[in-house]
C-alpha positions as CSV (number, residue, x, y, z in Angstrom):
1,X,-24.5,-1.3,-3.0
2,X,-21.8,-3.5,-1.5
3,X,-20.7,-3.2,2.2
4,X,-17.5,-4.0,3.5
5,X,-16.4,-5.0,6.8
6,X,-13.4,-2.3,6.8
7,X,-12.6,-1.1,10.4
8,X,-9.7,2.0,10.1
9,X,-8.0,3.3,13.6
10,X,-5.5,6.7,13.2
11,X,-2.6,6.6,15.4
12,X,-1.7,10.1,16.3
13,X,2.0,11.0,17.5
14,X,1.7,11.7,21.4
15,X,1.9,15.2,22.1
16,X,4.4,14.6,25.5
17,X,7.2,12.5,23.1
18,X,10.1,14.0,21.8
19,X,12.2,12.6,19.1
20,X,11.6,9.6,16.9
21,X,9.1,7.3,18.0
22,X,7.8,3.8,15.9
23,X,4.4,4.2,15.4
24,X,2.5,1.1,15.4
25,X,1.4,-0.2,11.8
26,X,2.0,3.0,10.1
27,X,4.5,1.4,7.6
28,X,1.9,-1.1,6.7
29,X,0.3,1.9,4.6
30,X,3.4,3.5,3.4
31,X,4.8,0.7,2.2
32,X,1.6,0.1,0.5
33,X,1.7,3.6,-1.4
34,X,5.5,2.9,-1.8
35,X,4.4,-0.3,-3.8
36,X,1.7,2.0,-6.0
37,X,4.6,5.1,-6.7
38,X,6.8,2.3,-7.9
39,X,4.8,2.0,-11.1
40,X,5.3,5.4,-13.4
41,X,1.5,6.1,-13.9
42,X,0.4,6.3,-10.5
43,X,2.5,9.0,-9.3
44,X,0.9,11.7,-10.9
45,X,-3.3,12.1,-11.0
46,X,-3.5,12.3,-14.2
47,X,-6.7,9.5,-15.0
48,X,-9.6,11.1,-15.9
49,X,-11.9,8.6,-14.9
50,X,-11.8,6.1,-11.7
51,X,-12.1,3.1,-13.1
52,X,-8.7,3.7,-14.9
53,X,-7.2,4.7,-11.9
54,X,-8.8,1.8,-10.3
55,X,-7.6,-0.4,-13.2
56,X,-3.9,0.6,-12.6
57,X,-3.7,0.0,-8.5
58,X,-4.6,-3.5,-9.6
59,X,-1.9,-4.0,-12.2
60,X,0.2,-2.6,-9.5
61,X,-0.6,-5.3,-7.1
62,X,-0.2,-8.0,-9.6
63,X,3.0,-7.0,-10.2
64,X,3.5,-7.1,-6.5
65,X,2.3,-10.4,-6.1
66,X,3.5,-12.1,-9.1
67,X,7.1,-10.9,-8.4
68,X,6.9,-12.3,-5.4
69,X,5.4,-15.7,-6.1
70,X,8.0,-16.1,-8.6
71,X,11.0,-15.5,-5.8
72,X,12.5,-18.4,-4.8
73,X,11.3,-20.0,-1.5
74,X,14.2,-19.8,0.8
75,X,12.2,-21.9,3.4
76,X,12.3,-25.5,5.0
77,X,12.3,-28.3,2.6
């Protein structure tokens, strides 16, 4: 059995707030599901067995990541 250091925190909307209000790192995990929902299979449950499902978040990423490895560097020389 593996054990991971994972530490999660919910941030709640204040109760006293009206209107829009940021809250902090919530687009962190939306983004993150935006990524997954970009690729077709994912946005329907349709795998019948987790390691599938599993398999396809990581194809996801790799797309992510390659795509963005292979965007030009727009940095300092």
């Amino acid at each position: 059995m593996a054990a991971f250091a994972l530490v999660l925190a919910i941030v709640k909307r204040s109760d006293d707030v009206k209107g829009f209000v940021v809250l902090p790192k919530r687009w962190i995990v939306e983004r993150f599901f935006a990524h997954l929902m970009r690729t077709r299979r994912l946005v329907r449950d349709v795998e019948r067995r987790t390691a599938s499902a599993e398999a396809m978040i990581y194809w996801s990423m790799i797309l992510l990541m390659t795509r963005r490895l292979a965007r030009p560097h727009s940095g300092p020389a």
